[in-house]
C-alpha positions as CSV (number, residue, x, y, z in Angstrom):
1,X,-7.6,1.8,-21.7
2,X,-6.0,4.0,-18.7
3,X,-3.6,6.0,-19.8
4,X,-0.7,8.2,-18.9
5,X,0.2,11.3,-20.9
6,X,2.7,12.6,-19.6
7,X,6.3,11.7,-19.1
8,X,7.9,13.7,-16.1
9,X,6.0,12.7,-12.7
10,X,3.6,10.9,-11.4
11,X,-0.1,10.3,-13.2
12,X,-3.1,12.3,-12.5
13,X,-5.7,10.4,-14.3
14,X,-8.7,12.3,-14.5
15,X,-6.4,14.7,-16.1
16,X,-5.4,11.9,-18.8
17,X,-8.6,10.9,-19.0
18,X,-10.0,14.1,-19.7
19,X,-7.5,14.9,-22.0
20,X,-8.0,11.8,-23.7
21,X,-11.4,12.0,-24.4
22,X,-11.2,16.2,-25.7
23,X,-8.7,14.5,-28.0
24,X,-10.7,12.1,-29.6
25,X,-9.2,9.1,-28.2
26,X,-11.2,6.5,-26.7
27,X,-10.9,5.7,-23.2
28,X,-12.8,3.4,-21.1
29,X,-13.1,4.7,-17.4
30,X,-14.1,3.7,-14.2
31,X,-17.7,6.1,-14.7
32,X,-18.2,4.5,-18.1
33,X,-18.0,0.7,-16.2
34,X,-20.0,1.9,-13.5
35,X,-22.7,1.9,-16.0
36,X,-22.9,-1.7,-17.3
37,X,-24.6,-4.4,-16.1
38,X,-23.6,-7.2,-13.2
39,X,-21.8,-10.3,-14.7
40,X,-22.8,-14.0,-14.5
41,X,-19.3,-15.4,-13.8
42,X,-18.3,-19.3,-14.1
43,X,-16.4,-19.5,-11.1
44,X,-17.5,-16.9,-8.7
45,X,-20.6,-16.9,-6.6
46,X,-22.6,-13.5,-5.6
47,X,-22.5,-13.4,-2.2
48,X,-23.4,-10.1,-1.0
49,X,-24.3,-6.5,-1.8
50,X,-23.0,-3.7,0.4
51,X,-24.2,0.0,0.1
52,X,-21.9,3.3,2.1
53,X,-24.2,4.8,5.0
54,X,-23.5,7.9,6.6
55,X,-24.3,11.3,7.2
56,X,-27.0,13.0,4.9
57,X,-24.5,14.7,3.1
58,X,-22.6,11.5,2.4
59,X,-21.5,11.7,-1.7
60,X,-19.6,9.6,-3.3
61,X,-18.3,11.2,-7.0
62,X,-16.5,7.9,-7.8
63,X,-14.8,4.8,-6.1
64,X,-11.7,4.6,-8.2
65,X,-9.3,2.5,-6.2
66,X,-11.0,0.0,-3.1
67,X,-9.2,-1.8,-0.2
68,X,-10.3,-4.2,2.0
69,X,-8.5,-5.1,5.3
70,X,-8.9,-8.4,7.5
71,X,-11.9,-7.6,9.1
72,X,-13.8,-6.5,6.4
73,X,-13.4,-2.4,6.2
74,X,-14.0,-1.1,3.5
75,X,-11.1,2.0,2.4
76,X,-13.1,3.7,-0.3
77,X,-10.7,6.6,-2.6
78,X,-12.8,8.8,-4.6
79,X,-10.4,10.7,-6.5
80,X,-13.1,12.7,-8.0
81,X,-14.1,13.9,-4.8
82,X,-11.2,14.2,-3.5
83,X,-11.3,11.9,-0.6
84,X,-10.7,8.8,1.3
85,X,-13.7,7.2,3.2
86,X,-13.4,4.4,5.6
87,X,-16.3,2.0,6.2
88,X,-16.5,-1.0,8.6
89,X,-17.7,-4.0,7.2
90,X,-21.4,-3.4,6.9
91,X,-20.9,-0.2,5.2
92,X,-21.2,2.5,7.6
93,X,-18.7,5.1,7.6
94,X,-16.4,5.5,10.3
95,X,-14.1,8.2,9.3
96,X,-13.5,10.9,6.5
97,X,-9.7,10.7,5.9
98,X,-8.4,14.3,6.9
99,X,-4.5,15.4,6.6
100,X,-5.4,18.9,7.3
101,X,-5.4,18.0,10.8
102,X,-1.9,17.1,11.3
103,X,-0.6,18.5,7.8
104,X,-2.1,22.0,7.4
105,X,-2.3,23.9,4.3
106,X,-1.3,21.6,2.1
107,X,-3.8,19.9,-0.7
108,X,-5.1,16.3,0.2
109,X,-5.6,14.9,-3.8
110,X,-5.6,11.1,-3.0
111,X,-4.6,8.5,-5.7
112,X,-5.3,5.6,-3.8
113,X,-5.2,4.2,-0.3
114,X,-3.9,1.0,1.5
115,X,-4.4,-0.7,4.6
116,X,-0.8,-1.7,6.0
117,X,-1.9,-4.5,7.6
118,X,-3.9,-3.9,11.1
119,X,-1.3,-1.3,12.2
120,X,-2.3,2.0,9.8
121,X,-3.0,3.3,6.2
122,X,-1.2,4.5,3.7
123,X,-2.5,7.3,1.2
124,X,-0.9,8.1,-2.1
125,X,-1.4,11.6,-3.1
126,X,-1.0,13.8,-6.4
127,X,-1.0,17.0,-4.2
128,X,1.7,18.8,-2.6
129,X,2.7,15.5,-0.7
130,X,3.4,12.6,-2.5
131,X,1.7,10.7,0.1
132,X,0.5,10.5,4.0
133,X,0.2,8.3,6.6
134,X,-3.0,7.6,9.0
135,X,-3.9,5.5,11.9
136,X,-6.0,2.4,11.3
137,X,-9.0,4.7,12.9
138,X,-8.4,7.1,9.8
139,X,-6.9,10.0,12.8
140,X,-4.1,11.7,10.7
141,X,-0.3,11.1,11.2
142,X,1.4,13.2,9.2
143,X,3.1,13.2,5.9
144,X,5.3,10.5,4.0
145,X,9.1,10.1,3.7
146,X,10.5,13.5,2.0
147,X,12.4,11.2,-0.6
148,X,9.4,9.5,-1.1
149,X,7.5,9.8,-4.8
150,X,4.1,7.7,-6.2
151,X,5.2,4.3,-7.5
152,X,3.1,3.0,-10.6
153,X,1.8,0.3,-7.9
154,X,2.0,0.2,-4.8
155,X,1.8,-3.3,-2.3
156,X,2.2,-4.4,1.4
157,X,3.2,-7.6,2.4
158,X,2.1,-9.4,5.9
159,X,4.7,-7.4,7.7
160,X,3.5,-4.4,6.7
161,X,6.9,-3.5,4.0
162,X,5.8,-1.4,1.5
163,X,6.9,-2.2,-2.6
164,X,6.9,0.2,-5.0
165,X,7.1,-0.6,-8.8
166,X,8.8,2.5,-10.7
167,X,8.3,3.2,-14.7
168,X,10.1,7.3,-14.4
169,X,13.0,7.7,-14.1
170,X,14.3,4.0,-14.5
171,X,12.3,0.8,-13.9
172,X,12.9,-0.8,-10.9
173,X,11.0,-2.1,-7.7
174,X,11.5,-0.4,-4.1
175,X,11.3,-1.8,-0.6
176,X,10.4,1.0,1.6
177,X,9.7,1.7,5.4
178,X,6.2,2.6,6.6
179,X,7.3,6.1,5.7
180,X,7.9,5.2,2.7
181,X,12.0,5.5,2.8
182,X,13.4,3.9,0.3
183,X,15.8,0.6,1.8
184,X,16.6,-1.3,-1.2
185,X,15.9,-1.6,-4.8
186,X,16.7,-3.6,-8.0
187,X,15.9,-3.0,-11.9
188,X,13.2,-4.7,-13.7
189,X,13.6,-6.2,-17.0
190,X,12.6,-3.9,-19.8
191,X,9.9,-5.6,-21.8
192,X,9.3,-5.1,-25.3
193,X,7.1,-2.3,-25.7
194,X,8.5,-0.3,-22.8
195,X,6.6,3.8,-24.0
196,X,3.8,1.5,-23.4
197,X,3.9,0.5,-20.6
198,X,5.1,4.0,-19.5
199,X,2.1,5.6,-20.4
200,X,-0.5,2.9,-19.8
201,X,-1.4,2.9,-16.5
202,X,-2.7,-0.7,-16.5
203,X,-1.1,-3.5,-14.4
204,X,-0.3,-5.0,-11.2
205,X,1.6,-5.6,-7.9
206,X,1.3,-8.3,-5.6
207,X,3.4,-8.7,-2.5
208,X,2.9,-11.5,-0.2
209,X,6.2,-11.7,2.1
210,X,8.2,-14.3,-0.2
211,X,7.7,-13.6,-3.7
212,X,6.8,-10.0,-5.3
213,X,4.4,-10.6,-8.5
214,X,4.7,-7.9,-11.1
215,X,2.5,-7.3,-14.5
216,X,3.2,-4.4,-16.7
217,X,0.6,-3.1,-18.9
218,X,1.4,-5.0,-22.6
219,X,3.8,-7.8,-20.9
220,X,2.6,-11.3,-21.6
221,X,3.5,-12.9,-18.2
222,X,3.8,-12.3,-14.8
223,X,7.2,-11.6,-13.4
224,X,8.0,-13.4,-10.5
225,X,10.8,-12.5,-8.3
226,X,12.5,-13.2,-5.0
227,X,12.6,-10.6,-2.3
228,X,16.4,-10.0,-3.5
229,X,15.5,-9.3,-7.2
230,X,16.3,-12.1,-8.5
231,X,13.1,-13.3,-10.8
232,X,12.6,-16.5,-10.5
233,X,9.8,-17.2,-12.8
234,X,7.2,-16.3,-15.6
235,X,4.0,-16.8,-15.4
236,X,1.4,-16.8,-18.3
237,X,-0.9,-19.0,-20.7
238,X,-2.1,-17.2,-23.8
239,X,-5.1,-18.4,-26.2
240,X,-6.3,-17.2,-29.1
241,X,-8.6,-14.6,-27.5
242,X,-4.9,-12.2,-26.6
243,X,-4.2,-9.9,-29.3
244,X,-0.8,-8.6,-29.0
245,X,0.5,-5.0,-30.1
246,X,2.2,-4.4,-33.6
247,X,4.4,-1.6,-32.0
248,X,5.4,0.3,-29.7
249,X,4.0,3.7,-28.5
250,X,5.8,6.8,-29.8
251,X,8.0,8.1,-26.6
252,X,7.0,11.9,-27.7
253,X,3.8,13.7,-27.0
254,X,2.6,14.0,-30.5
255,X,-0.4,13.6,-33.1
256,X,1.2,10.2,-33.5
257,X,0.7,9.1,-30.4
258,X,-2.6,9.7,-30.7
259,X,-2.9,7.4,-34.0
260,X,-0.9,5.0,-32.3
261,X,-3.4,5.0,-29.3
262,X,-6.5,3.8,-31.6
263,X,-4.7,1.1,-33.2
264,X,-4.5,-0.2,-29.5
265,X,-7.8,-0.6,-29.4
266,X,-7.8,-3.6,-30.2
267,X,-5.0,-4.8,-28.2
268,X,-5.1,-6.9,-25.3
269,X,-3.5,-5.0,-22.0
270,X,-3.3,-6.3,-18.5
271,X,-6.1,-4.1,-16.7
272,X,-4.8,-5.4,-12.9
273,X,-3.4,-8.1,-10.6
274,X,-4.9,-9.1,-7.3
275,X,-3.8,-11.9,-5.1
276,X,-7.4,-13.7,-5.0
277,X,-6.4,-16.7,-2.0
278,X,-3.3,-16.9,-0.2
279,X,-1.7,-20.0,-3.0
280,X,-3.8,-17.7,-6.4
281,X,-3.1,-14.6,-8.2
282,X,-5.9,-13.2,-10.0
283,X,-5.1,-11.0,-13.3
284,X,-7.9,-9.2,-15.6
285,X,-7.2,-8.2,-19.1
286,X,-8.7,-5.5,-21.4
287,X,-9.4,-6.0,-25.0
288,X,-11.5,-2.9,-26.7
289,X,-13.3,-5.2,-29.1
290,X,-13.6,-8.2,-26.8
291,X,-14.4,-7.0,-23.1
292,X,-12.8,-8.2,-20.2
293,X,-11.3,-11.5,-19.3
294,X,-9.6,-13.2,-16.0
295,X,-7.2,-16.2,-15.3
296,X,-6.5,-17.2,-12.0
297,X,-3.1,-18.8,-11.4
298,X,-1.6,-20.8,-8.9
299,X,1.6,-18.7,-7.8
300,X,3.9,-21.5,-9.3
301,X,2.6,-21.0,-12.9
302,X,-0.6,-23.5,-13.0
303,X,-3.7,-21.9,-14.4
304,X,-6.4,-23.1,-12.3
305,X,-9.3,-21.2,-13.9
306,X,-10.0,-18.6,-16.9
307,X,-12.8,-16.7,-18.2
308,X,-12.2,-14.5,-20.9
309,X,-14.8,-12.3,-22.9
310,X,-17.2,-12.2,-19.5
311,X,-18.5,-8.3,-20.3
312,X,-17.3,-4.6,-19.6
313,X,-17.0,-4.3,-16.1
314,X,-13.5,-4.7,-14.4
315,X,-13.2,-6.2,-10.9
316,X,-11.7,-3.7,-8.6
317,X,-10.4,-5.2,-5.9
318,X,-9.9,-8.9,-4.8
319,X,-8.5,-10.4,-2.0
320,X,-9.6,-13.4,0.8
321,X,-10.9,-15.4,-2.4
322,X,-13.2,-12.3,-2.9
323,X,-13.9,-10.1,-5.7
324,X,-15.5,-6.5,-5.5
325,X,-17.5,-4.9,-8.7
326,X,-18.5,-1.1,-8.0
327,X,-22.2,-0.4,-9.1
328,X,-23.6,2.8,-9.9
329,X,-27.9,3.2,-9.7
330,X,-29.7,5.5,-11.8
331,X,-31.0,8.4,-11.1
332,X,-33.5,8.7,-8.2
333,X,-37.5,10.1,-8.4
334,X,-35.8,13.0,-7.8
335,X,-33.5,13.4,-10.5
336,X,-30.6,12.7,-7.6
337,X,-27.9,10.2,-8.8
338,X,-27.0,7.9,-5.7
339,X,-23.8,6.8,-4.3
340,X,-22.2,3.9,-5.9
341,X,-22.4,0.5,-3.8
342,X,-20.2,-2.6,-4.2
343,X,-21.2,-6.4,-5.0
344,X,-19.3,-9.2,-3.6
345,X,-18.4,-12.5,-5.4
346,X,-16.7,-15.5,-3.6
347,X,-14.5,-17.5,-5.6
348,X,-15.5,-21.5,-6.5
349,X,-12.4,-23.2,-7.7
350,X,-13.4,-25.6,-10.8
């Protein structure tokens, strides 16, 4: 469970998570996944393992957030390390993301980082900026809108229009320049366990130039909605295996919410949402006592494959009818621990 302590601005979540665990509560983390063994999935084939070259000095903490863009680079965030590495396809690093160089003196803390189509990338950032902006080489060009804060999720359609989905102050969704000006916006519909899905930084965003795709944290369905806001559809099909919460989270930071937090254990969330082909959307769930689970979905509502209780590590990141798992070896004859590398699954519809 990912989750967001705090109620003012944006997430950092190694400080959540580090919090959460001196507090007793049980979190499962990126590191902790890293750790588990490869899945044998039903409906996707291993195609491929890729490992990050580069210099000697190459290190890799942690890949916490991955994007892939049409020819097969690899944009790596390592939030632990505080950086963004871009790879070509093979795995060899082409450039260590650097806003000093255009942006001086202020702190580069990256969240996560998007390809915006073949044009540039797009870096959110916990630091003094809430984000910057680079050249599809990784060359820096400077910072984000000054209006501009982190969304929950961020997506880019085809065209290169950024979405934002907001949880503080108010829930809504944002269309925004590649700046990251905001030029429209409309409200979301509250769900029913709204402190939840505040604080639980679980979920999804999918934009893909007609429809925007939306799944909060303890929401049942997907929200689908027109470009203008309207929604225009729900998508979801539930089984036995979902275990839905009793209650909501407490809205205060308080012993309660701590209580509250172990009772979700057991709870069924919506770990993330990935738009697997250009007609599927791919969503992964998180249930503490029963692992992980997928269904993919046509994007009119027809579930076109599941498989639920498949093991403990999340996918994270899928696109191109591709899924990426982040593997971390051992440690080396020499006591070294090496950089994480990525496995590559190819989707085979049933």
């Amino acid at each position: 469970m990912k989750i967001s302590l705090m109620s003012a601005s944006p997430p950092s979540r190694r400080a959540f998570l580090i919090c959460a665990l001196l507090l007793g509560v049980a979190v499962t983390s990126g590191v902790r996944a890293q750790e588990l063994a490869l899945p044998d999935l039903k409906h996707f084939k291993r195609v491929r393992t890729v490992t990050f070259d580069g210099p000697e000095t190459l290190l890799i903490a942690q890949i916490e957030y991955l994007d892939i863009d049409a020819a097969g680079r690899f944009l790596v965030t390592d939030i632990l390390g505080e950086q963004v590495l871009l790879f070509d396809s093979t795995g060899s690093l082409q450039a260590s993301l650097d806003s000093s160089v255009c942006e001086p003196g202020f702190t580069f803390s990256p969240e996560s980082a998007h390809f915006r189509g073949d044009e540039s990338i797009f870096v959110l950032n916990s630091g003094d900026h809430w984000g910057y902006r680079f050249n599809k080489d990784g060359t820096c060009l400077g910072k984000v809108d000054r209006e501009f804060d982190n969304p929950r999720f961020l997506a880019i359609d085809p065209a290169g229009t950024l979405y934002g989905a907001y949880v503080r102050p108010t829930l809504e969704m944002r269309r925004m320049s590649a700046t990251g000006e905001t030029l429209s916006s409309f409200s979301i519909p509250k769900g029913e366990f709204p402190n939840a899905n505040n604080r639980l930084d679980e979920g999804g965003l999918v934009a893909d130039g007609t429809h925007l795709f939306y799944a909060a944290a303890t929401e049942p369905a997907i929200m689908k909605f027109a470009l203008d806001g309207t929604l225009v559809g729900r998508i979801s099909k539930r089984s036995s295996w979902f275990r839905s919460p009793r209650r909501d989270l407490p809205r205060d930071l308080s012993p309660k919410l701590f209580e509250a937090l172990r009772e979700w254990e057991s709870t069924t969330t919506t770990w993330s949402l990935f738009e697997l082909t250009d007609e599927t959307l791919l969503i992964q769930y998180f249930s503490g006592e029963r692992g992980i689970g997928y269904q993919v979905f046509s994007k009119d509502g027809t579930l076109v494959a599941e498989e639920l209780d498949y093991g403990r590590r999340p996918i994270v990141h899928g696109e191109n009818g591709l899924v990426y798992f982040v593997m971390q070896p051992g440690l080396d004859s020499q006591g070294d621990l090496p950089n994480p590398y990525v496995e590559i699954y190819r989707f085979v519809a049933p």
